[in-house]
Structures are given as C-alpha cells and as structure tokens.
C-alpha positions as CSV (number, residue, x, y, z in Angstrom):
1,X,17.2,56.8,50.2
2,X,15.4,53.7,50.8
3,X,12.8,52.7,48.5
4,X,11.1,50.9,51.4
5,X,11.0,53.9,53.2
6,X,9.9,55.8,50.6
7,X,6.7,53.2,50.0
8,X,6.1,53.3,53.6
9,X,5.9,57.6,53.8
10,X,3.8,57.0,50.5
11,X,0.8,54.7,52.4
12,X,2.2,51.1,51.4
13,X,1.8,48.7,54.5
14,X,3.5,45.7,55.3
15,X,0.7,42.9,53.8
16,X,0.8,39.2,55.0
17,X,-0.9,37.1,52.7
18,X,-1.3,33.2,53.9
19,X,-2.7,31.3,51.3
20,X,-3.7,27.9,51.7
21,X,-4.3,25.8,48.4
22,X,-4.8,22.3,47.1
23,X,-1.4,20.4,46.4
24,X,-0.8,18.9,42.9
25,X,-0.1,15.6,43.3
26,X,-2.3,15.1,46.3
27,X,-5.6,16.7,45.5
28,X,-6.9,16.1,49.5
29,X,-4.0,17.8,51.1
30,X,-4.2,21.4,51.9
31,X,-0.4,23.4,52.1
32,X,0.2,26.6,53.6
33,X,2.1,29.2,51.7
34,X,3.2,32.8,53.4
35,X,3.5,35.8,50.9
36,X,4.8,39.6,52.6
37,X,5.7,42.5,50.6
38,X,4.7,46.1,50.6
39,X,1.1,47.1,49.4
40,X,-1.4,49.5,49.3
41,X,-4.1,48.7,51.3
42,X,-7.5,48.1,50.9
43,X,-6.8,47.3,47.2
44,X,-3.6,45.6,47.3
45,X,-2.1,45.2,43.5
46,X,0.9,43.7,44.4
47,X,-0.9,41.0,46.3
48,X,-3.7,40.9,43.6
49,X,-0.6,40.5,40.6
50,X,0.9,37.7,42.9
51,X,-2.3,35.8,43.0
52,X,-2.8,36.2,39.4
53,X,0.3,35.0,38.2
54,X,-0.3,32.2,40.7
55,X,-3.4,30.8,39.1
56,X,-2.1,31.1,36.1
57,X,1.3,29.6,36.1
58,X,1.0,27.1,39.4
59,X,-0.9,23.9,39.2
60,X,-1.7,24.1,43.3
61,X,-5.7,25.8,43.1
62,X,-6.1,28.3,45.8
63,X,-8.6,27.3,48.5
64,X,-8.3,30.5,50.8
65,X,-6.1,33.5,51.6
66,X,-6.2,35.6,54.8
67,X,-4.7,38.7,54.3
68,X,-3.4,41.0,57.5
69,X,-1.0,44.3,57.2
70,X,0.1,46.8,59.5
71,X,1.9,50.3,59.2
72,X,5.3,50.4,60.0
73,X,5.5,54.1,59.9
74,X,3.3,56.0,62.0
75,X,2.5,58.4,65.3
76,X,3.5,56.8,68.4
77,X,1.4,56.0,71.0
78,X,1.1,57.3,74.2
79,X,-1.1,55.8,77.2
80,X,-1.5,56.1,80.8
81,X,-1.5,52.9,82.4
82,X,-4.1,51.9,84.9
83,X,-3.7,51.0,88.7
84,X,-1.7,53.0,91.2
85,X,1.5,52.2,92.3
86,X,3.5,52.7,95.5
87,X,7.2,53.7,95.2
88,X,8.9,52.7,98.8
C-alpha cells in the first residue's frame, strides 16, 4: 500500500505553507519559500517541526507564513447547475 494513501484515509491533508522571511545577507529583502507535505490539520506537527528546525538551524528570520490545505480524499460532489437549457 501507499503510505500517502494511508495518511490521507487517516485525516492528514495536503498543507501548503509559504513562508516569507528576511534574507541573510540582505536584511531588507523579503524571499518566498514554499513548503507542502502531508499534515494533520488544525495542529499541523509536521509543519510546526519544519518551522522549528528552521529557526533553529537557518540564519533567514521568518517574517510570515500562510498556511492553506485541502483533502485529497473525500465524497464527491454533486450539484445541479443553474439556468435552463434548450437541446435542438
């Protein structure tokens, strides 16, 4: 089996971090960095880990991260469109 799969039939969700932080060597310069993995939402430890291995080991200080996920593994949809159409 996949362990992706598995994570996914277990509640982890595909999590999108950007994080936008200082650089190094030019303190007035913002850089954008993207993180995804899968992570447990509302908590997220894997993203929580990442972070804290970041500010610990990197020199870049973190100035902001937006976080977004989305389940890949759910019920589908089903909705009737509006408007009437005429088939000639």
């Amino acid at each position: 089996m996949d362990r992706s799969f598995i994570a996914q039939l277990n509640n982890y969700r595909l999590t999108t971090a950007e994080i936008l932080y200082w650089m190094p060597d030019h303190r007035h310069v913002l850089q954008s960095f993207v993180w995804q993995n899968l992570d447990l939402a509302p908590k997220f430890p894997a993203l929580t880990k990442f972070l804290d291995f970041w500010e610990h080991n990197l020199d870049g200080k973190v100035h902001r991260v937006r976080v977004a996920n989305a389940q890949l593994i759910k019920p589908a949809e089903f909705r009737f469109s509006n408007g009437l159409y005429a088939l000639h």
